[in-house]
N, C-alpha and C positions, 0 to 999 in steps of 0.2 A: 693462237687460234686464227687459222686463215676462215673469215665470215663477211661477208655482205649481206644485210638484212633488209630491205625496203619496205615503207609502210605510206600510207597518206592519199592512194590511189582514191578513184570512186568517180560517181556517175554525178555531171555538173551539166548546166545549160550553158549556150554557148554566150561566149563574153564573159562566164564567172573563172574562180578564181580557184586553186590547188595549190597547197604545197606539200612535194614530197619531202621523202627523209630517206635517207640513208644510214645507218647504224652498222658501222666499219670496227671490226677486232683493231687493237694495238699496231698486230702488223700488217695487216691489209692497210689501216688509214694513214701509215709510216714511209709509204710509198710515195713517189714524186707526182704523181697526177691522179687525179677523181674526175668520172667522168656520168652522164649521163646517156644512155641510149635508150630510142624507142624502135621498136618494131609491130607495124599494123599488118592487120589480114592480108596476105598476099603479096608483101613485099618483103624487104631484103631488113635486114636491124642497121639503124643509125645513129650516127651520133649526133647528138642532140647540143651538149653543152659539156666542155672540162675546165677543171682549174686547179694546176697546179701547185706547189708547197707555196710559194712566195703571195698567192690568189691572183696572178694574170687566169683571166678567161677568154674563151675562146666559146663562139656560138654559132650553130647553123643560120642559116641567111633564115630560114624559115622563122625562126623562134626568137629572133634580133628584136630590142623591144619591150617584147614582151613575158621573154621568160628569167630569171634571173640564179645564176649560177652561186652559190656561197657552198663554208664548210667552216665548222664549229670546230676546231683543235681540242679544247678543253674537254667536250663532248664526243671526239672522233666519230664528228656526223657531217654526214653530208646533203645539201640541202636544192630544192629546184624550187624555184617561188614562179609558180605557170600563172599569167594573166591575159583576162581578153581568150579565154581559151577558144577556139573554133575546133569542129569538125574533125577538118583534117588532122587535128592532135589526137585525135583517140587512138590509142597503142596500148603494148605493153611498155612497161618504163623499165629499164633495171640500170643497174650503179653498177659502177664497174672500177678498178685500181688498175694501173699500168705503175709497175714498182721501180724502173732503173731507168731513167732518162735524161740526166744530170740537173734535176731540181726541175726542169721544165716537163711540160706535153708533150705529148707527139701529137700526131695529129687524130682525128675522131673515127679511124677507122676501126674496128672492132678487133681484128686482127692484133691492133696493137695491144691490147690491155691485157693482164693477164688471169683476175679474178671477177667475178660475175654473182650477182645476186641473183635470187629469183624470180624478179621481177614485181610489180605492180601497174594496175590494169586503170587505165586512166579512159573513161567515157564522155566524149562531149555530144550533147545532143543540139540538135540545129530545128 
């Protein structure tokens, strides 16, 4: 079963705390990189945060800090631990797998990944 699930969104004051989840089938989470992207009202979907089979991460300049990339093998979950939220974080969130890229990431571009969840809607208020 090719699936990406995301859950853990919701509406937070600014500087609190969220963690999402990711909930990846066998062979969605069997793939060489996990990643996260957001996209807010009126702009383009970015990447956010990925981390590969071996857990090298890789994080936009924006979220350095303060967001933190993990994934649970046992549980084929993938995880985003957001802290210090501000404003400008409010998006949709969604996970994503990019399957073939010899154990490594590619880079955060959306393009590259090749499965997508549904998203979850991440609110910060200021």
């Amino acid at each position: 079963q090719v699936q990406l699930v995301e859950s853990g969104g919701g509406s937070v004051q600014t500087g609190g705390s969220l963690r999402l989840s990711c909930e990846a089938s066998k062979y969605t989470y069997s793939g060489d990189c996990m990643g996260w992207f957001r996209q807010a009202p009126g702009k383009e979907r970015e990447g956010v945060a990925n981390i590969d089979s071996n857990g090298r991460t890789s994080y936009a300049d924006s979220v350095k800090g303060r967001f933190t990339i993990s994934r649970d093998n046992a549980r084929n979950t993938l995880y985003l631990q957001m802290n210090s939220l501000k404003a400008e974080d409010t998006a949709m969130y969604y996970c994503a797998a990019a399957m073939l890229w010899g154990g490594y990431c590619p880079d955060r571009t959306p393009t590259s990944f090749d499965y997508w969840g549904q998203g979850t809607q991440v609110t910060v208020s200021s």
